[in-house]
C-alpha positions in Angstrom: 135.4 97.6 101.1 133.7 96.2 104.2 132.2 100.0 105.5 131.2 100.3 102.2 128.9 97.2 102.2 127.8 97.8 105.9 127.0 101.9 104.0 124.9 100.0 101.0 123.1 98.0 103.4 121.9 100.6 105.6 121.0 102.9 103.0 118.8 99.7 101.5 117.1 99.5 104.9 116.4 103.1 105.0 114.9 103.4 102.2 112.6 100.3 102.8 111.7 102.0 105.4 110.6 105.1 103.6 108.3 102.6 101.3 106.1 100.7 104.5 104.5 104.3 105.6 101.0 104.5 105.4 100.4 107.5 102.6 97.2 110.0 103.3 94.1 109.5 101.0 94.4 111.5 98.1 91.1 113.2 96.7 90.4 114.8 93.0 87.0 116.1 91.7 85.1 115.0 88.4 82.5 117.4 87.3 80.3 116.2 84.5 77.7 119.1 85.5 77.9 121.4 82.1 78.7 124.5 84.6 81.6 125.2 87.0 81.8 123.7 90.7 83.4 124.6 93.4 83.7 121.7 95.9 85.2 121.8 99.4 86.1 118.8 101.5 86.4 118.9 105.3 88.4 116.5 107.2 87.4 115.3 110.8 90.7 116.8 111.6 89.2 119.9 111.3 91.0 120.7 107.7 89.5 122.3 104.5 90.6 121.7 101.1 89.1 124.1 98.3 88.7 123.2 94.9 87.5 125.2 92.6 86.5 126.5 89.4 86.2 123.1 87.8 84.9 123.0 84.2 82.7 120.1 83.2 84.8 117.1 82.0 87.7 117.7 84.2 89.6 115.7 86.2 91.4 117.7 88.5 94.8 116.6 90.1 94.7 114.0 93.4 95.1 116.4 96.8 96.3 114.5 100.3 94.1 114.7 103.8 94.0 113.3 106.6 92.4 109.8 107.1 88.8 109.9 109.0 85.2 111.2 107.7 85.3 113.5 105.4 82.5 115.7 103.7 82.6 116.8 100.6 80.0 119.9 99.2 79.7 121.4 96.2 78.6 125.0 95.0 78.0 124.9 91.4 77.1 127.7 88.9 73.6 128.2 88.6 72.4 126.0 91.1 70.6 126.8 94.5 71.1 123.2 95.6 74.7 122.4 97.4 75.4 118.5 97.2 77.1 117.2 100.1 78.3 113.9 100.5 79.9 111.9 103.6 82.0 108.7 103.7 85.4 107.4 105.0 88.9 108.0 103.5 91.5 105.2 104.6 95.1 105.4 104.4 96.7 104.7 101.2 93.6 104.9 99.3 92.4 107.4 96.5 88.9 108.5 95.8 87.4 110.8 92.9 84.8 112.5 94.1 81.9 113.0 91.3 79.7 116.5 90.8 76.8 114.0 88.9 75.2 115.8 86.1 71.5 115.2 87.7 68.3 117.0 88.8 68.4 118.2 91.6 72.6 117.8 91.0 74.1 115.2 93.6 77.9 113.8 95.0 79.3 110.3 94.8 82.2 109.1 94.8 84.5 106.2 93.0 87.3 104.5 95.2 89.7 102.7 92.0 
């Protein structure tokens, strides 16, 4: 009875453990431009994360990178322009990252 107490109690404090981590920012793209958009995000970990083909009106599923500056630029259908946009992603945090349906078309970004 005793070592299985002791075998409850560890695995409780294991799996605490397993909770306090610091999680990755996660990223998804909203494109309310009425073409497709391609959008690629680079990490200042030297990563690249390609998203693309995303119909207007979608919100595409959350991605993780690393924490740091990240850049974000968009090649949509149609358009010579390329948005970019720049900003911090923090640990633990999620960001959608907007293709705004403007002239010329730009980037933002919402943090929930």
């Amino acid at each position: 009875m005793r070592i299985m107490l002791v075998a409850i109690g560890l695995a409780l404090l294991a799996s605490l453990q397993a909770c306090s981590e610091d999680a990755d920012p996660q990223f998804r793209i909203r494109n309310d431009r009425p073409t497709k958009a391609n959008v690629q995000i680079k990490t200042t970990g030297g990563n690249t994360i390609n998203i693309n083909d995303v119909e207007q009106g979608v919100l595409t599923p959350y991605q993780s990178a690393a924490p740091g500056g990240i850049e974000a630029t968009a090649v949509i259908q149609d358009e010579s322009v390329s948005p970019t946009l720049g900003f911090a992603a923090f640990t633990d945090e999620t960001y959608t990252i907007i293709v705004v349906n403007s002239t010329p078309p730009t980037l933002s970004f919402a943090s929930p």
